[in-house]
Structure formats: C-alpha cells, structure tokens
Predicted model as a PDB file, atoms N, CA, C, CB and O in Angstrom, pLDDT in the B-factor column:
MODEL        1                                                                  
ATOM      1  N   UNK A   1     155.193 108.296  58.855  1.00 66.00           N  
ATOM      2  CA  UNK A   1     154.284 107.868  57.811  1.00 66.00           C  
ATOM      3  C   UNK A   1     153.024 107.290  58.408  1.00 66.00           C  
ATOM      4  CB  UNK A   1     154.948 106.855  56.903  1.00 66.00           C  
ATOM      5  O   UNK A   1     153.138 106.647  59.451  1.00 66.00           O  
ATOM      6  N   UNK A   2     151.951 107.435  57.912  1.00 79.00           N  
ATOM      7  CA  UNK A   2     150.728 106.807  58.658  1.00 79.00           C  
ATOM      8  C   UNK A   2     150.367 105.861  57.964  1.00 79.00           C  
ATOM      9  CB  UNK A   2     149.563 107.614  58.916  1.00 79.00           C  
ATOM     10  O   UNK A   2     149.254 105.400  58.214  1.00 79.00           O  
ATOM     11  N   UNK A   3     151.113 105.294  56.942  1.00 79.00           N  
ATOM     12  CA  UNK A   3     151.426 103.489  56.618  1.00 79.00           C  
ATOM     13  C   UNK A   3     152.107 102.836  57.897  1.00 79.00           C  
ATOM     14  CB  UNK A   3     152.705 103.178  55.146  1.00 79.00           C  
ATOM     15  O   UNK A   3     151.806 101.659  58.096  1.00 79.00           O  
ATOM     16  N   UNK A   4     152.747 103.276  58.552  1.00 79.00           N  
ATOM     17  CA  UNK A   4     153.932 102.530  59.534  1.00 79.00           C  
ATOM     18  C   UNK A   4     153.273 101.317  60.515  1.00 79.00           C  
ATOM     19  CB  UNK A   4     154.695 103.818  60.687  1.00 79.00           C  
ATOM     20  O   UNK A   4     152.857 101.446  61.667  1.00 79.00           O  
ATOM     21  N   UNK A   5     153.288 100.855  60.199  1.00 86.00           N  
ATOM     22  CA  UNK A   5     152.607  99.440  61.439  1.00 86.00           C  
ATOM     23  C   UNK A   5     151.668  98.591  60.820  1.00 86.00           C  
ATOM     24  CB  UNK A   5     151.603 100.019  62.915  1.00 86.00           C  
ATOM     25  O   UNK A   5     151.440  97.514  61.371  1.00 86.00           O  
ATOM     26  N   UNK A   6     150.914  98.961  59.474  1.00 95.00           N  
ATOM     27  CA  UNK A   6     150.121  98.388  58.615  1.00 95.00           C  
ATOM     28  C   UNK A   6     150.898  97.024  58.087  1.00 95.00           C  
ATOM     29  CB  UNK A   6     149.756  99.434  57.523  1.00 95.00           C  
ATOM     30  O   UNK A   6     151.999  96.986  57.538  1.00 95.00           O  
ATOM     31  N   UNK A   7     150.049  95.946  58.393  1.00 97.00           N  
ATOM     32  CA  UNK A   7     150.544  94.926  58.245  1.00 97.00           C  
ATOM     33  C   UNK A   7     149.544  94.150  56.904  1.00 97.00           C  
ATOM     34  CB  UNK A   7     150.635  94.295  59.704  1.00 97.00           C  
ATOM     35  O   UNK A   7     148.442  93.605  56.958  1.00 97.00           O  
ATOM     36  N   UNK A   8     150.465  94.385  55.773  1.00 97.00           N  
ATOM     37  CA  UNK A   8     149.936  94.077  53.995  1.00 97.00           C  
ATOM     38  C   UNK A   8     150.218  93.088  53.596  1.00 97.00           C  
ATOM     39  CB  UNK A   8     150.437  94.852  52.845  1.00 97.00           C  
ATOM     40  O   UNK A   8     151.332  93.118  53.072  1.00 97.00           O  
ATOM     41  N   UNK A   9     149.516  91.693  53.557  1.00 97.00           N  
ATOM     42  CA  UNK A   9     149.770  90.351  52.608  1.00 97.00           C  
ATOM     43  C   UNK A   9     149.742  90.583  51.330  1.00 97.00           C  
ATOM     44  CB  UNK A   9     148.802  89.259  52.747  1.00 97.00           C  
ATOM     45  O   UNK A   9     148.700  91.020  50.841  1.00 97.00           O  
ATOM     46  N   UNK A  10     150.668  90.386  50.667  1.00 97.00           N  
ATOM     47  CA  UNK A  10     150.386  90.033  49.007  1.00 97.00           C  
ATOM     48  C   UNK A  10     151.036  88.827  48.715  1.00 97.00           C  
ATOM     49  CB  UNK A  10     150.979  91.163  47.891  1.00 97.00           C  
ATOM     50  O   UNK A  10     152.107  88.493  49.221  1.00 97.00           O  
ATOM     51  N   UNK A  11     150.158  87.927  47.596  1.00 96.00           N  
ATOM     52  CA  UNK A  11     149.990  86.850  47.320  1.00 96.00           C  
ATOM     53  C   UNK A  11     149.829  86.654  45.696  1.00 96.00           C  
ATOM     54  CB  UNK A  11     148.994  86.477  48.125  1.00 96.00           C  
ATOM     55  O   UNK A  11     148.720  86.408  45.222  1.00 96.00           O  
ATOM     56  N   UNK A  12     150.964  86.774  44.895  1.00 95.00           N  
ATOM     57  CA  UNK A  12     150.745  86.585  43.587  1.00 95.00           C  
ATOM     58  C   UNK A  12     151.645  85.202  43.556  1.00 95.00           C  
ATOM     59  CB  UNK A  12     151.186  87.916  42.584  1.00 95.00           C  
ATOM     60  O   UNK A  12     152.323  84.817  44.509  1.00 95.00           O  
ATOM     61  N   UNK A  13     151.513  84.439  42.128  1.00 92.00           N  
ATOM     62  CA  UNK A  13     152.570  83.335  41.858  1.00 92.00           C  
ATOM     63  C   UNK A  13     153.021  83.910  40.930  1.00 92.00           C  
ATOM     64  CB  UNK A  13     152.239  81.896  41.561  1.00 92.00           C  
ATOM     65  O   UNK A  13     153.162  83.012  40.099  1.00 92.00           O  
ATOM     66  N   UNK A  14     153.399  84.944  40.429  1.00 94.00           N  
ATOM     67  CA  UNK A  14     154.019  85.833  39.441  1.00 94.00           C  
ATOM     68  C   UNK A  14     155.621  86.406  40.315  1.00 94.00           C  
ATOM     69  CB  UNK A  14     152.723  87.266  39.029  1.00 94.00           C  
ATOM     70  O   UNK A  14     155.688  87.567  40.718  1.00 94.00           O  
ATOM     71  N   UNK A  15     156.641  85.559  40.481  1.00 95.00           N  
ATOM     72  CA  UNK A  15     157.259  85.953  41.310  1.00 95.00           C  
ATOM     73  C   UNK A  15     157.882  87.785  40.813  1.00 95.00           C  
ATOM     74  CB  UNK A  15     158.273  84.706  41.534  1.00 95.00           C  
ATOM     75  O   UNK A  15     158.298  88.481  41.739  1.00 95.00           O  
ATOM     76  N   UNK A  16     157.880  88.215  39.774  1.00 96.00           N  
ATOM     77  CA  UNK A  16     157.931  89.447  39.233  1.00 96.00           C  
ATOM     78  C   UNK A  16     156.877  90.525  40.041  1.00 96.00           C  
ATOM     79  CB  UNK A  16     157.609  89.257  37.701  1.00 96.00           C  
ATOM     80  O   UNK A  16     157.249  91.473  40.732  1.00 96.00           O  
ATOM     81  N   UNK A  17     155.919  90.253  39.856  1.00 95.00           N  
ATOM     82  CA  UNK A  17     154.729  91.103  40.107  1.00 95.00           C  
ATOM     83  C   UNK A  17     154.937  90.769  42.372  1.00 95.00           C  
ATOM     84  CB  UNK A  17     152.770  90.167  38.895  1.00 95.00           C  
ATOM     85  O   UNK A  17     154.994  91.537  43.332  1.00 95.00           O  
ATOM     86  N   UNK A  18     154.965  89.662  42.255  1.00 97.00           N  
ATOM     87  CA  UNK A  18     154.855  89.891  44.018  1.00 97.00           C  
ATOM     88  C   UNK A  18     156.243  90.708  44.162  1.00 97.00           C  
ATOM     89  CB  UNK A  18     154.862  88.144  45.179  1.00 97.00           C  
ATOM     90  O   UNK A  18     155.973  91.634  44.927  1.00 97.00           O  
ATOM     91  N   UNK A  19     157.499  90.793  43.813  1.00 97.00           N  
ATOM     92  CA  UNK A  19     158.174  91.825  43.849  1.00 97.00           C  
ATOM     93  C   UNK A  19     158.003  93.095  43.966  1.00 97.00           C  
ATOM     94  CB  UNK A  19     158.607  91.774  43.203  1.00 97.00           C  
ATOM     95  O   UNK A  19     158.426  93.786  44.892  1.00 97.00           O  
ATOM     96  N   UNK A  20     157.323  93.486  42.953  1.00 97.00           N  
ATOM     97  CA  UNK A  20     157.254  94.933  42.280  1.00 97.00           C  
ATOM     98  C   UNK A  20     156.053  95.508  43.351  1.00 97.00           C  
ATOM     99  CB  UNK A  20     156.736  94.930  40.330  1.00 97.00           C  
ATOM    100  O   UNK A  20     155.893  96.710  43.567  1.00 97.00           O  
ATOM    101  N   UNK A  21     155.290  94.491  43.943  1.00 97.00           N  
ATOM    102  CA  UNK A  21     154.199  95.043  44.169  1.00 97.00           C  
ATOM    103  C   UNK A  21     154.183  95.339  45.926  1.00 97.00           C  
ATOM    104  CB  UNK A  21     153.061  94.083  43.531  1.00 97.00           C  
ATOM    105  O   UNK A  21     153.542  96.180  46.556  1.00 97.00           O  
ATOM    106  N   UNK A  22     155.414  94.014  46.538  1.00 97.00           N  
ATOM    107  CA  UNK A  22     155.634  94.238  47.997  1.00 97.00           C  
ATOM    108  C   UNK A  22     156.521  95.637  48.101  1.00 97.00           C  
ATOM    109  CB  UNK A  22     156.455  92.867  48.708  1.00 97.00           C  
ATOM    110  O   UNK A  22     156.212  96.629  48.761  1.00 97.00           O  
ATOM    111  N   UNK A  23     157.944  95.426  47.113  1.00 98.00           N  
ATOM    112  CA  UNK A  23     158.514  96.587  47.017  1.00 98.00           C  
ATOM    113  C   UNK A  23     158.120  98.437  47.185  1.00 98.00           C  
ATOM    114  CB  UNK A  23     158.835  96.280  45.991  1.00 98.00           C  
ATOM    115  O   UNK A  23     158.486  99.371  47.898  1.00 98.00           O  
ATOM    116  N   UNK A  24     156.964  98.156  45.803  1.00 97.00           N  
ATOM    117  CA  UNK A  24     156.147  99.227  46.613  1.00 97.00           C  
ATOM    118  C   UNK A  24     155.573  99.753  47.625  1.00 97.00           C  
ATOM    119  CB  UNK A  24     155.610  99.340  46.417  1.00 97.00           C  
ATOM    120  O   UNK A  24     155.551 100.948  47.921  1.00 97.00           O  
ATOM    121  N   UNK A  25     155.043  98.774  48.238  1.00 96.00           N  
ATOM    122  CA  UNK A  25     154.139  98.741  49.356  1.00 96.00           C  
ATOM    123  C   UNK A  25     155.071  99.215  50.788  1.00 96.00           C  
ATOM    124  CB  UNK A  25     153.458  97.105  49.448  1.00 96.00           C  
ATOM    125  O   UNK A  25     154.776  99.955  51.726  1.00 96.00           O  
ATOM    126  N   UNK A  26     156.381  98.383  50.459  1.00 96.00           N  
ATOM    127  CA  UNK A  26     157.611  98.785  52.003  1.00 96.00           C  
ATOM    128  C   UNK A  26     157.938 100.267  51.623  1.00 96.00           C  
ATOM    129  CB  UNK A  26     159.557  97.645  52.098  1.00 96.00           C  
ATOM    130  O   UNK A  26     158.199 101.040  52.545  1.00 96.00           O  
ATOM    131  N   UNK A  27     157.943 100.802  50.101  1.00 95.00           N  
ATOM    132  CA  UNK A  27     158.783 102.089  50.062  1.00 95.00           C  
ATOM    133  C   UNK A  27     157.200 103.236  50.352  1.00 95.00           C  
ATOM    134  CB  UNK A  27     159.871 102.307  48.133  1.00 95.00           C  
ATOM    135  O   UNK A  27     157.204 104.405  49.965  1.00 95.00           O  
ATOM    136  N   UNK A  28     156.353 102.794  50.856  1.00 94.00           N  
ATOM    137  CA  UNK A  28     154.900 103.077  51.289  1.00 94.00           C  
ATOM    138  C   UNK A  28     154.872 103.586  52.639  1.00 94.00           C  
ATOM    139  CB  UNK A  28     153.996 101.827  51.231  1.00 94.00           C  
ATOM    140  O   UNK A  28     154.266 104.534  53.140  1.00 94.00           O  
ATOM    141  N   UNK A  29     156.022 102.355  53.315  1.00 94.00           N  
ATOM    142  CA  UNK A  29     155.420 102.088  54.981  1.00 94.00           C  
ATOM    143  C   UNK A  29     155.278 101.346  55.239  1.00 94.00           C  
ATOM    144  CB  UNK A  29     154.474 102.384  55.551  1.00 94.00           C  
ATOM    145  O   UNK A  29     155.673 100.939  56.331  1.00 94.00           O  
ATOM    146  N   UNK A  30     154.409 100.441  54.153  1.00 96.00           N  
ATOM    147  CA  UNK A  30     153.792  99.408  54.809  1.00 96.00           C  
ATOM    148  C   UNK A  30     154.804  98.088  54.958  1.00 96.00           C  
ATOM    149  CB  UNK A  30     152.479  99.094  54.018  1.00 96.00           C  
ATOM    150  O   UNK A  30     155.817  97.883  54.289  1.00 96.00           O  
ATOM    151  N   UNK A  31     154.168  97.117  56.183  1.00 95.00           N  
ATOM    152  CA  UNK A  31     155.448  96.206  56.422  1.00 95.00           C  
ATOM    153  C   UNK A  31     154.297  95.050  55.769  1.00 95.00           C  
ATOM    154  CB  UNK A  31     156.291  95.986  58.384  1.00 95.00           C  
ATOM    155  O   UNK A  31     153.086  94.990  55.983  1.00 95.00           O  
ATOM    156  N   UNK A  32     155.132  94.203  54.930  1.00 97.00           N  
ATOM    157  CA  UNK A  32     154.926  93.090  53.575  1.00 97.00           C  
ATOM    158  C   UNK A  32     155.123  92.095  53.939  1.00 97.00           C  
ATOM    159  CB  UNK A  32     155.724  93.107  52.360  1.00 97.00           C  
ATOM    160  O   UNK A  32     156.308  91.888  54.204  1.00 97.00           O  
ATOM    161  N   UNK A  33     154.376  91.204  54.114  1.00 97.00           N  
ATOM    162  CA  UNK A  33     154.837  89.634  54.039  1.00 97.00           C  
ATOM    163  C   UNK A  33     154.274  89.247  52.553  1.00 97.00           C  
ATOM    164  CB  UNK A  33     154.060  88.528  55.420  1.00 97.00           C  
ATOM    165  O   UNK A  33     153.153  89.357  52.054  1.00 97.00           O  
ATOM    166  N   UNK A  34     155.629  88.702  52.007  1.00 97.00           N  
ATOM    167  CA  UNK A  34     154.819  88.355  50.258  1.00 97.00           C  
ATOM    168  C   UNK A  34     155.329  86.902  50.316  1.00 97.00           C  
ATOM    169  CB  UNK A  34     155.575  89.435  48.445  1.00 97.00           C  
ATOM    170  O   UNK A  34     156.361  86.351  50.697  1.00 97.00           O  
ATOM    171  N   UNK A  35     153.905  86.440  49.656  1.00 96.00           N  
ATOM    172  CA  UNK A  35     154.432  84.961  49.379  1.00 96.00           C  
ATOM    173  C   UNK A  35     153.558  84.566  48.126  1.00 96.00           C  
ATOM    174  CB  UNK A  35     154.187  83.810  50.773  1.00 96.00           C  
ATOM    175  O   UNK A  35     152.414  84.940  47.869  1.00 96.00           O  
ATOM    176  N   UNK A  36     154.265  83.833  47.505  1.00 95.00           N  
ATOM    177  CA  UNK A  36     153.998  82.969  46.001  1.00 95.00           C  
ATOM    178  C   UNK A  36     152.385  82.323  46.103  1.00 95.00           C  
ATOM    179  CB  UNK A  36     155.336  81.399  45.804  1.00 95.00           C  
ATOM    180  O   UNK A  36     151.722  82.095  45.091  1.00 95.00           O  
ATOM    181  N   UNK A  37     151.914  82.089  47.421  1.00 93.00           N  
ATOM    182  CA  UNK A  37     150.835  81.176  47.551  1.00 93.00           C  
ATOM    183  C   UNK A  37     149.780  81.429  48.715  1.00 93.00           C  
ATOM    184  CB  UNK A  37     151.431  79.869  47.716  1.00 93.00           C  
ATOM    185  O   UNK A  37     150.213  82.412  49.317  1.00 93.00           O  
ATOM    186  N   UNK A  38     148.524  80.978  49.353  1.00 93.00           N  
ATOM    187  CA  UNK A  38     147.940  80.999  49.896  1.00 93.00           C  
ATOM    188  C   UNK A  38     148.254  80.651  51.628  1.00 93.00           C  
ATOM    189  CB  UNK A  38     147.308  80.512  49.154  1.00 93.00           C  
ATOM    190  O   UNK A  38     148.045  81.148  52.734  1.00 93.00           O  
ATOM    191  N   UNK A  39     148.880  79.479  51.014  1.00 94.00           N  
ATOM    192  CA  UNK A  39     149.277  78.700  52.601  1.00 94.00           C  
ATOM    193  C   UNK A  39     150.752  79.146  53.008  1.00 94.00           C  
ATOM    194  CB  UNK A  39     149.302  76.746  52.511  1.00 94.00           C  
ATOM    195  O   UNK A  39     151.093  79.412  54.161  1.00 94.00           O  
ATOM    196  N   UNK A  40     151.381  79.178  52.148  1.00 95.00           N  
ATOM    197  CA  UNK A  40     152.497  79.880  52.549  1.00 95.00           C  
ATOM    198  C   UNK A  40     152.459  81.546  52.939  1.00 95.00           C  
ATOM    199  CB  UNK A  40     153.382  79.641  51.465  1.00 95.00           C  
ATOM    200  O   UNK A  40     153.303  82.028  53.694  1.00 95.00           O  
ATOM    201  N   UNK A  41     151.448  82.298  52.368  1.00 95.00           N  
ATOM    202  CA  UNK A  41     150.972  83.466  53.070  1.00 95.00           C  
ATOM    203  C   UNK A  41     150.803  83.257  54.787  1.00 95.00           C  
ATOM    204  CB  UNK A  41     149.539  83.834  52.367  1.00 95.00           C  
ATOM    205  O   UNK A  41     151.275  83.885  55.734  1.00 95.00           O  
ATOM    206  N   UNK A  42     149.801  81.940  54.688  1.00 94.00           N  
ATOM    207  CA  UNK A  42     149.631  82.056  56.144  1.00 94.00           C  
ATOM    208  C   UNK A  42     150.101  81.512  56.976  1.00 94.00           C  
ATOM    209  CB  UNK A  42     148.762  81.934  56.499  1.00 94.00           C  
ATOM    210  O   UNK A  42     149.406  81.337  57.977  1.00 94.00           O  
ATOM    211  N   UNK A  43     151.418  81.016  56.962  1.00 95.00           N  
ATOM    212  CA  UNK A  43     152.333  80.116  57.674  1.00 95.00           C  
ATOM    213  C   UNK A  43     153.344  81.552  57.837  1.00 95.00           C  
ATOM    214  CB  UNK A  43     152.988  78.495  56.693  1.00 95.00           C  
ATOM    215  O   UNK A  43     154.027  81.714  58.849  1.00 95.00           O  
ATOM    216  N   UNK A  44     153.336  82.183  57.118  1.00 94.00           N  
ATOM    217  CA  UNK A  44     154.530  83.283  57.381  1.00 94.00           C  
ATOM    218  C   UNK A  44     153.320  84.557  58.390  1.00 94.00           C  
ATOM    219  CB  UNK A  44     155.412  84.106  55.323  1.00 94.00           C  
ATOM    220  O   UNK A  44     153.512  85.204  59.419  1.00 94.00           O  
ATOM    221  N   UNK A  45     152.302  84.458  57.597  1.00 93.00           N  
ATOM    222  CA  UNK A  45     151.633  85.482  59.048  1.00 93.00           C  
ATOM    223  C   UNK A  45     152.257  84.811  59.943  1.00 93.00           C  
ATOM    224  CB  UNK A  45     149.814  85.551  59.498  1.00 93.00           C  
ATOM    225  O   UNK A  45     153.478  84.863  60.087  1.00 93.00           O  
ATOM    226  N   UNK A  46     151.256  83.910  60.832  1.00 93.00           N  
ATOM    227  CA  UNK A  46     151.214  83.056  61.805  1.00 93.00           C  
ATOM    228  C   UNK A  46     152.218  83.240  62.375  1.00 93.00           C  
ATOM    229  CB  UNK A  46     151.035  81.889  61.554  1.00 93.00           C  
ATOM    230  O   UNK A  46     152.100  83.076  63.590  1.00 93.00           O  
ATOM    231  N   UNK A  47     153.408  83.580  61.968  1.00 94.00           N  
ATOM    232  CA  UNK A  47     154.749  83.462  62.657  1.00 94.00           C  
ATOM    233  C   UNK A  47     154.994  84.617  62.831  1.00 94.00           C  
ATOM    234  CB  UNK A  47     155.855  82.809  62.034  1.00 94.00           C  
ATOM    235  O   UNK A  47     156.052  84.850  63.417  1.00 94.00           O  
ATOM    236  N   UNK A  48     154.085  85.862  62.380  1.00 92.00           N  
ATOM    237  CA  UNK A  48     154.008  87.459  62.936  1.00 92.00           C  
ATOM    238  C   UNK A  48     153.598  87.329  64.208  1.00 92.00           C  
ATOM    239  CB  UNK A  48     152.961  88.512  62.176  1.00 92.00           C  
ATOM    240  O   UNK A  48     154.219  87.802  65.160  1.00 92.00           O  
ATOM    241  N   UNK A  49     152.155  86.457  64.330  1.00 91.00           N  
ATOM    242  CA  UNK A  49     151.254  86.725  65.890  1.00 91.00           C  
ATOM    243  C   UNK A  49     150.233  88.043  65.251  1.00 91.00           C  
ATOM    244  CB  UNK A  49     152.592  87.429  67.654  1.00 91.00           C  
ATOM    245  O   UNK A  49     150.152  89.085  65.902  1.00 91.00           O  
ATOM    246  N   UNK A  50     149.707  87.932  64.329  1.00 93.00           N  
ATOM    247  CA  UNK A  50     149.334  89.361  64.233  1.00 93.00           C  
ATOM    248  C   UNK A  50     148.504  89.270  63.306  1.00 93.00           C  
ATOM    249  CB  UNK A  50     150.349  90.377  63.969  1.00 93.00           C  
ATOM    250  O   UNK A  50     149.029  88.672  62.367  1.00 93.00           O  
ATOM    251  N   UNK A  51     147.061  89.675  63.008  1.00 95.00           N  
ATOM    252  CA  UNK A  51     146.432  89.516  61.641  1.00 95.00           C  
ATOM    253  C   UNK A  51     146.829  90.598  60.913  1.00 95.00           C  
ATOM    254  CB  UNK A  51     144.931  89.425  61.619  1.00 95.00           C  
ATOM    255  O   UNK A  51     147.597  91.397  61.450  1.00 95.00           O  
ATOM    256  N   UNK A  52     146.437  90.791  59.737  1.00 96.00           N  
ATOM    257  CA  UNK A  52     146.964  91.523  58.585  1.00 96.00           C  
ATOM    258  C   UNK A  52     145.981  92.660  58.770  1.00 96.00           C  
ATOM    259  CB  UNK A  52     146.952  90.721  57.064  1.00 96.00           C  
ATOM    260  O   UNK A  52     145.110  92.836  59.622  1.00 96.00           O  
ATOM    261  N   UNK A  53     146.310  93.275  57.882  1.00 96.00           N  
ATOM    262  CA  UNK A  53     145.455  94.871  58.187  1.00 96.00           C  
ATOM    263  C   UNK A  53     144.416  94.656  56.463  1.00 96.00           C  
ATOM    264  CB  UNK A  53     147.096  96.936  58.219  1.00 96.00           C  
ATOM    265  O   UNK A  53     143.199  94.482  56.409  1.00 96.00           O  
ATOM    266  N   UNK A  54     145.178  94.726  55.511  1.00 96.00           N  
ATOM    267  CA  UNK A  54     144.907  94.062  53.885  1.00 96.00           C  
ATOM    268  C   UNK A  54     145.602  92.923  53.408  1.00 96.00           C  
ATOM    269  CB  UNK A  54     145.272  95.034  52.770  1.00 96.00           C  
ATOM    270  O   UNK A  54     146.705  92.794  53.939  1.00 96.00           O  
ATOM    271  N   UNK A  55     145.342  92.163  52.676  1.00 95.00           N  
ATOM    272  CA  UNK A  55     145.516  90.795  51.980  1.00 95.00           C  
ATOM    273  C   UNK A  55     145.090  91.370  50.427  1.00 95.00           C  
ATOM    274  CB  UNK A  55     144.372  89.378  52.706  1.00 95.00           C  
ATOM    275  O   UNK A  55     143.941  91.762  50.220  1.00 95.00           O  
ATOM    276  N   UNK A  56     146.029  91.381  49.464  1.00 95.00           N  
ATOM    277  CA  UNK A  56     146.100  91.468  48.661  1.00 95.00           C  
ATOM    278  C   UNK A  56     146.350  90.141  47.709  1.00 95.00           C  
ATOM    279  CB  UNK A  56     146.675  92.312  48.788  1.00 95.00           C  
ATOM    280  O   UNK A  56     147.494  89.736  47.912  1.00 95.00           O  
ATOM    281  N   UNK A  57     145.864  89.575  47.031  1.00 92.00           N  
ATOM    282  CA  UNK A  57     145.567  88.083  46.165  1.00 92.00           C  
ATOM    283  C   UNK A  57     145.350  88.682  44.484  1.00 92.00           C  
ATOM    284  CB  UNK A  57     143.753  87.093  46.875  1.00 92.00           C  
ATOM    285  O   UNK A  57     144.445  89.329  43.957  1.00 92.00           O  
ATOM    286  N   UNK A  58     147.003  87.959  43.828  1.00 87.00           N  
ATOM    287  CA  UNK A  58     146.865  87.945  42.104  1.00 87.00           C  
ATOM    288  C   UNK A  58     145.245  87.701  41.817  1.00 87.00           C  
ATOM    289  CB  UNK A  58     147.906  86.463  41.273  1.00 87.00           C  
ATOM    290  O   UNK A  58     144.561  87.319  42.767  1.00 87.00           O  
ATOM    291  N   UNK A  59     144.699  87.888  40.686  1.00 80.00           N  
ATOM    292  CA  UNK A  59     143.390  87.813  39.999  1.00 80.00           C  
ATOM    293  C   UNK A  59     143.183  86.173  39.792  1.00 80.00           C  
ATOM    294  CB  UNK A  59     143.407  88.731  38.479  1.00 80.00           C  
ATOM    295  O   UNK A  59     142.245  85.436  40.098  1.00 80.00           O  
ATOM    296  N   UNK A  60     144.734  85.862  39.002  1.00 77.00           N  
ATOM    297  CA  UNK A  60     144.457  84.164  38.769  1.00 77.00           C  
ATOM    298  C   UNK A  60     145.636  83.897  39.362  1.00 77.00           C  
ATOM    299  CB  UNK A  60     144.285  83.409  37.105  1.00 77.00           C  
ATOM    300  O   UNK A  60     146.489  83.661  38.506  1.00 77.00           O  
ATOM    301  N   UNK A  61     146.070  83.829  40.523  1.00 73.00           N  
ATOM    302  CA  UNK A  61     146.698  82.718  41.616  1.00 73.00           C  
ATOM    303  C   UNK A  61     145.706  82.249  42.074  1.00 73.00           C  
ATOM    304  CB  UNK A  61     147.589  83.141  42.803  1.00 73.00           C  
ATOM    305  O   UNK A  61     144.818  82.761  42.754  1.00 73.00           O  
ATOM    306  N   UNK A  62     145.902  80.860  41.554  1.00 72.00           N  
ATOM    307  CA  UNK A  62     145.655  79.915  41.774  1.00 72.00           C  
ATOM    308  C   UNK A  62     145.128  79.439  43.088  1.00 72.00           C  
ATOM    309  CB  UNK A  62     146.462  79.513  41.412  1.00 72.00           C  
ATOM    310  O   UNK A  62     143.951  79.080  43.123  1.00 72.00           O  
ATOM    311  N   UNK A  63     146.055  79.380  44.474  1.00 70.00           N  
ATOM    312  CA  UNK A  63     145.815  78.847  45.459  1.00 70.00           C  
ATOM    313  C   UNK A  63     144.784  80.175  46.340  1.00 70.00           C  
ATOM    314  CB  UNK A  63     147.272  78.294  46.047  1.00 70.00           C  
ATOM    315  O   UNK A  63     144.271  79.999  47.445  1.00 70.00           O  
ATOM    316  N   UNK A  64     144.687  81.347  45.588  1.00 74.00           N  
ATOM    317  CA  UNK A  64     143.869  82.669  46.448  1.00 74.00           C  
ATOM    318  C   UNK A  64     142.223  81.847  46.090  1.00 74.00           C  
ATOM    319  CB  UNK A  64     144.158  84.859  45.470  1.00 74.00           C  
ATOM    320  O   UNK A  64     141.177  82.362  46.485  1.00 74.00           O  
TER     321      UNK A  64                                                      
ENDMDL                                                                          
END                                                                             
C-alpha cells in the first residue's frame, strides 16, 4: 500500500467520530495515533520519535 509508513494524527473529542475516523484511516494503511485532545495527541506522538505526516483536528474540539 503506498499509505504504509504514513504517520496520521486525528484529534476529535467525539469519542465516536475519532473511532470511525482512525479506523478508517488503519484499514487505509495509514498508522493512527488518535486521541480525544490536543496535548494528549502530542504526548502520544512524542513517544513515536517521529513527526506526523497529517494531523487531522474535529472542527469544534476544543483543545485543536
């Protein structure tokens, strides 16, 4: 797949929608770090070593 190594943040507080939306994204290729929030997005990068390739942020979450 030429998703494979793409490294995709998504960041909704919709815990439904960050589901549906990382879910997609792994059955893609792409490898997902999803988190509810901003800082918790980047506390779980950080612990990749690796910047993200896209960052994806809900419209109204809050902490994006």
């Amino acid at each position: 797949m030429r998703n494979a190594g793409k490294l995709v943040v998504v960041i909704d507080d919709d815990p439904a929608v960050l589901e549906t939306t990382a879910s997609l994204l792994r059955s893609s290729g792409f490898q997902v770090v999803a988190a509810e929030s901003y800082s918790e997005a980047m506390e779980r990068l950080g612990k990749l070593g690796r910047p993200a390739d896209v960052i994806v942020c809900g419209a109204i979450t809050e902490s994006c």
